[in-house]
N, C-alpha and C positions, 0 to 999 in steps of 0.2 A: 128823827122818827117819821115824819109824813114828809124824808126826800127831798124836802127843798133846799137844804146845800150837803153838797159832796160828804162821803163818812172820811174818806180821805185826808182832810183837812187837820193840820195839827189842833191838840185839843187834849184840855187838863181834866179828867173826870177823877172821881174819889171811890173806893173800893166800898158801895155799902153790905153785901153780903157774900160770902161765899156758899155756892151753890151746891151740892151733894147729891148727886140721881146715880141709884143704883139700877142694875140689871142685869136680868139670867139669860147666861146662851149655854151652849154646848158644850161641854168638856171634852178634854181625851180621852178619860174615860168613857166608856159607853154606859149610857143609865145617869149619869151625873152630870147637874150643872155647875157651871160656873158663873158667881158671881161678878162682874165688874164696876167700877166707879167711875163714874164722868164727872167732872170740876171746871164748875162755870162759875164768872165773877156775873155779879149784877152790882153794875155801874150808873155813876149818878151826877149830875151838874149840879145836883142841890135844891133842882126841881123837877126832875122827872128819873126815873130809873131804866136801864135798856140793858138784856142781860148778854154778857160778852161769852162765844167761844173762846178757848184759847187752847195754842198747842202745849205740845208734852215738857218742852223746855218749862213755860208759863207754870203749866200745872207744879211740874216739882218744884218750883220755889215756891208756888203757895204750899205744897207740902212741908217745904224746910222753912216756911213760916218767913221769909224772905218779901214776900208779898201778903197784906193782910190788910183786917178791917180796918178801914181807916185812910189805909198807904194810898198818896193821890199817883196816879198817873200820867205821863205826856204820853199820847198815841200820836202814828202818824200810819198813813197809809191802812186805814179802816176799810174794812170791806161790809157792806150789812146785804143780809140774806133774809129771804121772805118773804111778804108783801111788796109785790109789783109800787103799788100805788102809794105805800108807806101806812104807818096807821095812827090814829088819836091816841097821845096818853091818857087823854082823860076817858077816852072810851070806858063802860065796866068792862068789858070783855077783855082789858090790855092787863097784862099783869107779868111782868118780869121777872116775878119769881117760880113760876110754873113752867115746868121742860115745854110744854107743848105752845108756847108763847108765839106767837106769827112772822115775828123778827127779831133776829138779835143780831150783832156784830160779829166780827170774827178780826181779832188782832192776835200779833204773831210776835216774840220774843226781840227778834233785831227792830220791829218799829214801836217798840214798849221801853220808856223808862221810866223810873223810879223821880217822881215830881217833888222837889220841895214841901216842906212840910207848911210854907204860907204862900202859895203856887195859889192862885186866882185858878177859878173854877170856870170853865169855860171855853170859848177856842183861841188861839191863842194869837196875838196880835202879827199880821205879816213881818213887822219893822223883825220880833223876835225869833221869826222862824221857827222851823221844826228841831225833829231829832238829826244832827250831825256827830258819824261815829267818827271819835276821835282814833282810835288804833286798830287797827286787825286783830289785836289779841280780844277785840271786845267783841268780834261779832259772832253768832253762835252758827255754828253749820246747821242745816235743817231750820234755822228761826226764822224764814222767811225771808223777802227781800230787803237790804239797805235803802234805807230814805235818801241818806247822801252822807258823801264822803270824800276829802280829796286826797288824790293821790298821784305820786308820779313813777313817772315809765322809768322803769330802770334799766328795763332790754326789751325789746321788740322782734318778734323773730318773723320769718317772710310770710307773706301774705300765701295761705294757701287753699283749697278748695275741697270741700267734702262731697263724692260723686256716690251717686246713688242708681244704680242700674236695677229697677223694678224687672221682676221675668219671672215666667211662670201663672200655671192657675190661682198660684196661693197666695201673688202678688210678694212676695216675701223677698228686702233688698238687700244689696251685697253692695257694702261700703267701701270704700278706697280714698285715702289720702292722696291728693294730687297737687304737684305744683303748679305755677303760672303756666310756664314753658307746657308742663305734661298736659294738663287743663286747655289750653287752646287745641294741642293735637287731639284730645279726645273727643274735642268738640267736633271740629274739623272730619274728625274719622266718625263721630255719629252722624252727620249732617250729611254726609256723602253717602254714607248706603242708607239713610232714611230717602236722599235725593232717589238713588237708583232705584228702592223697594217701590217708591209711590211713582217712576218713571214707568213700571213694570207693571202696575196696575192703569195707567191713565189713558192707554190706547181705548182700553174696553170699557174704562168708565166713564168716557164720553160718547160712545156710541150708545150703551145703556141708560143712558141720564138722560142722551139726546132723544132717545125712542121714547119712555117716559116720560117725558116734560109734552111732549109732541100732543101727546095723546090729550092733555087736557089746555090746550091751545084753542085760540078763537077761531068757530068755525071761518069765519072770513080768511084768516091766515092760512088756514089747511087748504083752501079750494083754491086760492092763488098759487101753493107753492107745488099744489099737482096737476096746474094748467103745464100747455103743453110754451106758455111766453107770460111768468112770471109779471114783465115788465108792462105789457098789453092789457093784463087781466087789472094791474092796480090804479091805470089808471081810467079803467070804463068804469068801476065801483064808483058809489057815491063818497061824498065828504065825510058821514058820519063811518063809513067802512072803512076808508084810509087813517081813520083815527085811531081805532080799534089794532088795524095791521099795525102803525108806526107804534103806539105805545108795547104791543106785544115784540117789534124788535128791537123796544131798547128797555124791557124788562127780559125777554130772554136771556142774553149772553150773562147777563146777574144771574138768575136761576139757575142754568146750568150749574155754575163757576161753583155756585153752591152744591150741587147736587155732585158735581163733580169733588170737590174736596170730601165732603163726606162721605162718599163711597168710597173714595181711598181711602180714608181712618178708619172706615169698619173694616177694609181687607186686611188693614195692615195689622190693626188690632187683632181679627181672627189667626193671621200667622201667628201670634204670641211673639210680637216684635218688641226687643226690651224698651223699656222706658229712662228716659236718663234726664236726672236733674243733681243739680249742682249746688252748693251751697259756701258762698266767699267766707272765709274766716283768718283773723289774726288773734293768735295767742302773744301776750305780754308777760312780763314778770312787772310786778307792782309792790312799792311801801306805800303807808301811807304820809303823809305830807307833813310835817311836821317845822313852825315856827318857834319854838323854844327850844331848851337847850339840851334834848335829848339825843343821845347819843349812838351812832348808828349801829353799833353790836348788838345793842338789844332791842332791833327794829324787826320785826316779823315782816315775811313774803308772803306772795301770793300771785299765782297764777290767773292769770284773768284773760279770758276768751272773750273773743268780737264776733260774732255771729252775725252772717249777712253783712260783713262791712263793707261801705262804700267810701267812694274814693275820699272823699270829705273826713270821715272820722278816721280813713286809713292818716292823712298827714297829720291829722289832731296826735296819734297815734306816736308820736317821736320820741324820741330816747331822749331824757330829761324835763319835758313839759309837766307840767302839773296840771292835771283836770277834776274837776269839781263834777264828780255822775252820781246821780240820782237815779234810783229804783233800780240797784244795780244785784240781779240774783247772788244765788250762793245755794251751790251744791252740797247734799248732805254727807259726802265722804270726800276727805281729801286726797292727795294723790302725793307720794313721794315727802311725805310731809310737809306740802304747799295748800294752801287754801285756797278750794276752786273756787272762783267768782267766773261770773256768765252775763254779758252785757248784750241787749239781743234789742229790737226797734223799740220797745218803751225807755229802754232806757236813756238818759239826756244827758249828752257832755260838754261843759263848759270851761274852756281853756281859762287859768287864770292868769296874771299879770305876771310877768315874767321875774321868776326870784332870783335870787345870789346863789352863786356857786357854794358860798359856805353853809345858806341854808339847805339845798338842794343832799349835798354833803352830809349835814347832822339828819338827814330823814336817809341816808343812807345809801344813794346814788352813786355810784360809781362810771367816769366815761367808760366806754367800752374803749381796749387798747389790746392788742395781741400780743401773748405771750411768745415768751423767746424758747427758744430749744431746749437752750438748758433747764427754764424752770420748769417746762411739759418735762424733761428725762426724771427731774427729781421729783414732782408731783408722779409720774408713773409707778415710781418705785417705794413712794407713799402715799400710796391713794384715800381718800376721804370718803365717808360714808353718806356726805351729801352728795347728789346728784350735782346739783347748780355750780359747787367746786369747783368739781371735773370736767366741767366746760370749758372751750375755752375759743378764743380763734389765734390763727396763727397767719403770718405771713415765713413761705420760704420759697425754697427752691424744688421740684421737682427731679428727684435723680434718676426714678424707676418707677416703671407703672407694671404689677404682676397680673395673670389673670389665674384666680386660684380655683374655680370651675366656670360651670357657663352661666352664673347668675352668682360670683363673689370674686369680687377684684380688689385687688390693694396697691396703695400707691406710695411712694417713699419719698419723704419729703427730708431738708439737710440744708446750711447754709454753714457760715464760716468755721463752725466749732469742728464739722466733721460729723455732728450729733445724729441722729436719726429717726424720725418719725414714721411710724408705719401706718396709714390708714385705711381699713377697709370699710368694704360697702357692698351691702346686698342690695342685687337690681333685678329685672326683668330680664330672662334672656336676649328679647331686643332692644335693650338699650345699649348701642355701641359707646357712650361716651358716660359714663356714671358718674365722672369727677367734673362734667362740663366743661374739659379742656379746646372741644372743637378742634382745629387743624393746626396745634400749636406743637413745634417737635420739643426734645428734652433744654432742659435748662433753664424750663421757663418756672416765671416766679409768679405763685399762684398766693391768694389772699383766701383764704377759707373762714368760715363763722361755725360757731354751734356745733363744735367738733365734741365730743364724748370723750376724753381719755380714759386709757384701762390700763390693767397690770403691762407692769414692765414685762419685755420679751427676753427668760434668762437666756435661752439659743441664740437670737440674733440679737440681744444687747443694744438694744432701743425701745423707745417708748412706741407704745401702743394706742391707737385709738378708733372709733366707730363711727362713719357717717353715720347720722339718726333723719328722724323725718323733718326737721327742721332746718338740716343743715344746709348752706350753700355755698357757693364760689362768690365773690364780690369783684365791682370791677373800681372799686375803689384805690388812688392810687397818690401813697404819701409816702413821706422822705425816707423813709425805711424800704418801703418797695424800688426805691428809684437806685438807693446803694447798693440793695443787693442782686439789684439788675447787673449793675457797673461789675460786679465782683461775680456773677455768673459768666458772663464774658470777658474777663481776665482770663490769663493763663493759670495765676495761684486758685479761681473757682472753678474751671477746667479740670483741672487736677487734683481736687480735691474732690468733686462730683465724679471724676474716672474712678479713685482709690475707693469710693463708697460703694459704686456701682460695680465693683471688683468683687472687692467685698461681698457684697450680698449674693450675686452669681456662683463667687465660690462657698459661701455658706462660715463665713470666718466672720467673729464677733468683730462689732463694728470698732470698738474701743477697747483697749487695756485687755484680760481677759475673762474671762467666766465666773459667773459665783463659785463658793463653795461646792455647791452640790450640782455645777452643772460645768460639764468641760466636752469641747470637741477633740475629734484626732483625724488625720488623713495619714491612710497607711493602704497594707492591704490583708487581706485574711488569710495569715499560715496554714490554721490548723483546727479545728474545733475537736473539745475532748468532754469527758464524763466526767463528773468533779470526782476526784477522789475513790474512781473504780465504782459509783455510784450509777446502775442503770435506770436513769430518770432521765426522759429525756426533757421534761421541766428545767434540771439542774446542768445543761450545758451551758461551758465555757469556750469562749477564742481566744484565741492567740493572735495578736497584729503585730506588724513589723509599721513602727510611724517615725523609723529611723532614728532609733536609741540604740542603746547596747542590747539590751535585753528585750522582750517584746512587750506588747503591754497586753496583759490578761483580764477578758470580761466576761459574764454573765452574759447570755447570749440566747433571749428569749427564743420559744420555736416561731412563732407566728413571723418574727422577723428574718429566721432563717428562709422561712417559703418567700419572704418578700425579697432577701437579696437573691436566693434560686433565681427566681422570677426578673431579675435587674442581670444576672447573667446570661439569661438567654438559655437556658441547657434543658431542653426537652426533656429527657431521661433523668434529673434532676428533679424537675416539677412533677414527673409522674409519681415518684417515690418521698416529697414532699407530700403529696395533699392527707396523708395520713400517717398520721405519728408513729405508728405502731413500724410503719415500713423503712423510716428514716434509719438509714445506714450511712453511718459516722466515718467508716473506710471511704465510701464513694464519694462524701462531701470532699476528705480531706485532699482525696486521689482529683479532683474539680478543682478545686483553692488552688493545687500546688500546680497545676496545668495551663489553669486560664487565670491570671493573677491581671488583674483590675484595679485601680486606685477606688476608693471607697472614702465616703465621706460619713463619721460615726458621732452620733454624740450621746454621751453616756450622763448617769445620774448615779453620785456617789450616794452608796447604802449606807445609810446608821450602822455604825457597831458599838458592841459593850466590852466593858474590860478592858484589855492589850491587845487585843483587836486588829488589825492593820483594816483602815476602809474597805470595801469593794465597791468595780464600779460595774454596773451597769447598762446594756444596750440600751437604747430607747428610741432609737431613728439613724435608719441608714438609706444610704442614695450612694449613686454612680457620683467621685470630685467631679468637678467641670475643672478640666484639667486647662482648657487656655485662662478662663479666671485666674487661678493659681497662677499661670505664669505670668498674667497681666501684674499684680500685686507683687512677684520678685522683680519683676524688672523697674518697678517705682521708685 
């Protein structure tokens, strides 16, 4: 109470009253108020009482009676508000059970527990320490910040930077996630036209500075430097004038320098020149740390961000260490079902003594190791509902790199199975290198992290997956990358990287065939007709010849008929496409049977009921790539 040690300080007080102040505000209704209740503990060492805020968490357990008269408490991380200077209990004026009291505390749900019920009253000895949260599952979102807790790195993902470009009158900033690499360039690229902007004012704001400054300069200096012999005039002056001159030209070039910078940040400021600041950060994935013999399935995650880290706590920062942080935030929503934590410069981390594998293990650590092709195809084709799952890294081969517009490219990855990974990535139009490959040509064997996989692909019949903003290229380089080096430059990885990249150019499932409801054909288009003397043109069918006996008959949406028009080239075609009402079924068929074109279809067999026989469906068509196809006959 009168300040003289920290509220901070761990410390056992006892519950003597619970506090009840009500009060009217405004309703929704108009005309009516609304009553509220506020719930303050007034807390007691057994000699003196100090009345405690507490948050919404605090208050419902005193409501569900959880917390009561009586119940002692360990605090840790008090904060007391009020009086500057602190105040007398014994004062009469001090009274801790009146709202309008000059000071009271303010503790918070994560640095409150529940104290023994022969807990010595008082603060509580260093040897014993504070509150240390044992689990994640104990700490409450919104309760304020953790006292301490240890925990280890389970994964580490790359250090990256949050850029903040201030612009405009309203000051209002426009946020971007940046990596290292990106982060130096924009550095780089602000520092050069802030160079050019203030190159562009400095002519003029030295002449102006210099006139200025001129004007309140010692008359001794003024009459020497508009003699018609500078040199002659300083030295007929007496002793005490050359003191006056000398000290005026070696505070000048100061002055200016000054007057000079600061008239270029007023310029450059008047232009409304953006503002750019930067902010280093690492996000982690973290257990907590656990010596006994619990078991890692039922260990709870949690996402914990580094804000402003430096290089020091980036190595503390490893994948498998254990560290001991204190006053470590926590966000009141979590994300993806992870518990956010926020470790920012009050917070304090200390590396502990390096444990066992097996312990590291039971808190639920896993080294990080890249999976194989085949278990990304089967994770693809049974994906999980957590996020962190469907991570993964891989090391393969690079067979193909696509560009699917001017800001989304994908890249196909495959090693000995044949298997296939497809990974795209949204970029910038000018980033020419998205997968960080640099000048490396095909076959090369790339190491990725923090890959996302997604549903399997039923058309091209491989696993799918998404650069995210964590992800990157590693140049990390272990006995897995070295064999499948060896077997990229083989003849049997040759040809095995040729048959995929066949494959994919011709649009033919990478493995075995198609699911049920999903099958390609290469043919060409007979005939297209009206189902059944039916004028809808909704309800047209094709005819393909994919060299069977019979042809093979589909549902033959319009929007895709304008799009193979359009893949044929036919003027007079397209004119009479771009409206349903005009499409004349003669002229298609008299087109088909004229300009016949190999075609590449894949269809999507419809549901039926009863005796039924399926149908199938168009769903995407393109021009074959007729040497692919021949590349893959001749294999």
């Amino acid at each position: 109470l009168n300040r003289d040690v920290s509220a901070g300080a761990p410390i056992v007080l006892c519950v003597a009253q619970i506090l009840r102040f009500r009060s009217k505000g405004n309703g929704q209704e108009p005309g009516k108020s609304k009553v509220t209740e506020e719930i303050r503990l007034e807390l007691t060492d057994g000699w003196y009482g100090v009345p405690a805020v507490i948050d919404t968490i605090l208050q419902t357990l005193v409501a569900n009676e959880k917390i009561r008269v009586g119940s002692k408490l360990l605090i840790c991380n008090a904060q007391i508000s009020g009086s500057d200077e602190g105040v007398d209990p014994l004062d009469e004026s001090y009274s801790s059970e009146k709202r309008t009291c000059p000071l009271f505390l303010k503790i918070t749900t994560n640095n409150t527990r529940l104290a023994k019920w022969d807990a010595k009253l008082g603060f509580v000895s260093p040897k014993c320490g504070g509150i240390t949260i044992k689990s994640l599952r104990d700490i409450y979102p919104g309760g304020g910040n953790i006292p301490s807790i240890d925990l280890v790195i389970c994964k580490r993902y790359p250090k990256m930077f949050l850029e903040q470009m201030i612009t405009g009158e309203h000051q209002i900033p426009t946020t971007t996630h940046l990596t290292e690499g990106e982060e130096a360039s924009r550095q780089s690229e602000y520092d050069l036209k802030k160079q050019r902007a203030g190159e562009k004012h400095a002519d003029a704001a030295h002449s102006e500075c210099a006139k200025e400054l001129d004007e309140d300069a010692p008359s001794e200096w003024k009459q020497m430097v508009v003699s018609n012999s500078p040199e002659e005039y300083y030295e007929k002056i007496s002793s005490a004038e050359k003191k006056v001159v000398d000290d005026w030209n070696e505070r000048r070039p100061v002055l200016l320098q000054c007057m000079v910078s600061k008239f270029i940040g007023d310029s450059m400021r008047d232009e409304s020149a953006p503002e750019r600041k930067s902010n280093p950060y690492v996000k982690t994935l973290v257990k907590t740390f656990h010596r006994d013999q619990m078991t890692a399935s039922t260990q709870a995650s949690a996402e914990l961000t580094v804000w402003r880290v430096s290089e020091e706590q980036f190595d503390l920062l490893k994948e498998g260490t254990v560290l001991r942080m204190k006053n470590l935030g926590v966000k009141e929503k979590s994300r993806d079902g992870f518990l956010q934590l926020r470790a920012g410069p009050e917070t304090v981390m200390v590396p502990l003594s390096e444990e066992s594998k097996r312990q590291l293990a039971r808190s639920g650590y896993e080294e990080r190791r890249p999976k194989s092709l085949i278990k990304i195809n089967l994770m693809s084709k049974k994906m999980e509902t957590d996020r962190l799952s469907n991570e993964v890294d891989v090391v393969a081969c690079v067979a193909q790199i696509q560009k699917l517009g001017e800001c989304l490219t994908a890249i196909y990855l495959t090693d000995e199975t044949g298997l296939a990974l497809k990974i795209t990535r949204n970029h910038s139009a000018t980033n020419t290198d998205p997968f960080q490959l640099g000048n490396a040509k095909a076959h090369l064997v790339v190491s990725f992290c923090n890959i996302q996989i997604t549903a399997f692909d039923e058309i091209e019949q491989c696993a799918t997956g998404t650069w995210g903003l964590f992800s990157c290229k590693t140049n990390r380089i272990d006995s897995r990358q070295e064999e499948l080096d060896l077997w990229c430059h083989s003849q049997c990885g040759a040809d095995t990287i040729g048959a995929v990249c066949a494959r994919l150019e011709a649009g033919i499932p990478m493995i075995g065939g198609l699911s049920n409801r999903h099958q390609i054909s290469i043919g060409y288009i007979l005939a297209v007709f009206e189902e059944d003397g039916c004028r809808d043109s909704q309800r047209i069918k094709a005819a393909i010849d994919y060299g069977e006996a019979m042809p093979l008959v589909a549902e033959f949406p319009l929007h895709l008929i304008h799009r193979t028009v359009a893949l044929l080239q036919s003027h007079e075609l397209r004119e009479h496409a771009q409206h349903a009402d005009l499409l004349n079924i003669s002229t298609l068929n008299a087109y088909f049977q004229n300009n016949q074109k190999l075609m590449h279809l894949s269809f999507q067999v419809e549901s039926c009921y009863g005796g039924d026989s399926p149908t199938l469906r168009i769903t995407q068509v393109s021009l074959a790539n007729v040497d692919a196809l021949s590349r893959l006959l001749m294999a």
